[in-house]
TISE-318752 format. One record per residue (C-alpha): residue in one letter; x, y, z. Coordinates in nm, 3 decimals, decimal comma, padded with zeros to 5 digits. Layout:
REM residues N
{loke->A | xx->X | yy->Y | zz->Z}
...
END
This chain:
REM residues 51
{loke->X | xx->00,000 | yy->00,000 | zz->00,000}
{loke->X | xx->00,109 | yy->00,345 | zz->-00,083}
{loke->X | xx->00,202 | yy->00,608 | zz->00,143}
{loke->X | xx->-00,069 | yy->00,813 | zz->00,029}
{loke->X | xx->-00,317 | yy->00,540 | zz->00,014}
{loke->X | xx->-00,275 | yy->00,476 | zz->00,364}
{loke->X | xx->-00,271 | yy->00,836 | zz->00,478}
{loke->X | xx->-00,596 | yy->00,889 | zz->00,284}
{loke->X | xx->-00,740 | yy->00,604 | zz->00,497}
{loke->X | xx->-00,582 | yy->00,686 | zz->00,845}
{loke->X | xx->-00,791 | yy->01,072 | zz->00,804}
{loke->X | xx->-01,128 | yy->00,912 | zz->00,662}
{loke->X | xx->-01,085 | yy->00,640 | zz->01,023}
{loke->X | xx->-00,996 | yy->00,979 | zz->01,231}
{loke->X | xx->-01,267 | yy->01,165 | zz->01,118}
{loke->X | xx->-01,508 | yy->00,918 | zz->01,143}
{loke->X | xx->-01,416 | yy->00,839 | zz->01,447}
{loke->X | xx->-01,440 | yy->01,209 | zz->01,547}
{loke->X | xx->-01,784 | yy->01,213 | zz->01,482}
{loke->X | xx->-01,845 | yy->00,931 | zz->01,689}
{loke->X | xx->-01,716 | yy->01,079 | zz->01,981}
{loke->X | xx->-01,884 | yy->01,372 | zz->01,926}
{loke->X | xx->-02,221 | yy->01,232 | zz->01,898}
{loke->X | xx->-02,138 | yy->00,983 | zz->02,200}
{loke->X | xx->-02,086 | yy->01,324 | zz->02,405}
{loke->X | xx->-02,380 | yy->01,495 | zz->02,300}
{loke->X | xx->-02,541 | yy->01,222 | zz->02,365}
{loke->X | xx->-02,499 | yy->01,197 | zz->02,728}
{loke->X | xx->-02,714 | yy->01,432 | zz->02,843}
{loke->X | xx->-02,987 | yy->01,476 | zz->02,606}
{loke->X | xx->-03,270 | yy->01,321 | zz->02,830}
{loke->X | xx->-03,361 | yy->01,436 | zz->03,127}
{loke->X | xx->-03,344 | yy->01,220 | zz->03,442}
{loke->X | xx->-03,690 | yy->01,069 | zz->03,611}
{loke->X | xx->-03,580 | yy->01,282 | zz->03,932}
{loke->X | xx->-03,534 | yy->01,627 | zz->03,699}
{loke->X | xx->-03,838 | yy->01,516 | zz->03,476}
{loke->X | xx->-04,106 | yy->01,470 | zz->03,768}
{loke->X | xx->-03,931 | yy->01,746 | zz->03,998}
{loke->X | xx->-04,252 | yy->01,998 | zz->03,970}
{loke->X | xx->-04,443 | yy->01,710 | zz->04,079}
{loke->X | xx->-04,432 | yy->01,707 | zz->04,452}
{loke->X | xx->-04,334 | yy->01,441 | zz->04,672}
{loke->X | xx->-04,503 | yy->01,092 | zz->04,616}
{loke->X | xx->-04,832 | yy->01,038 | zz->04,719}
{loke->X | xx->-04,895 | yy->01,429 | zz->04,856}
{loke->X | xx->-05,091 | yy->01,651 | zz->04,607}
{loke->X | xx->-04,926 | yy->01,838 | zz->04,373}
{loke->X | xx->-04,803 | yy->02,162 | zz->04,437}
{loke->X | xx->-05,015 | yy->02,469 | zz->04,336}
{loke->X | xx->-04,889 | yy->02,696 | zz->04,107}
END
């Protein structure tokens, strides 16, 4: 394989693999937990709060 051939490869892999970890960060966080999601709900089994 050529120099070239494999350099071509090597930066197609890297930024492909960039992505990847890009996307794997962003997708950390993008849901919300139960505890954050049902937070304006009150405590369990009390009414909810008035607003």
């Amino acid at each position: 394989m050529s120099n070239t051939t494999s350099t071509k490869a090597r930066r197609k892999r890297a930024h492909q693999k960039a992505g990847q970890r890009r996307k794997k960060i962003e997708s950390k966080r993008s849901t919300l937990s139960s505890t954050e999601l049902f937070a304006g709900f009150g405590e369990p089994g009390q009414p909810a709060p008035k607003k």
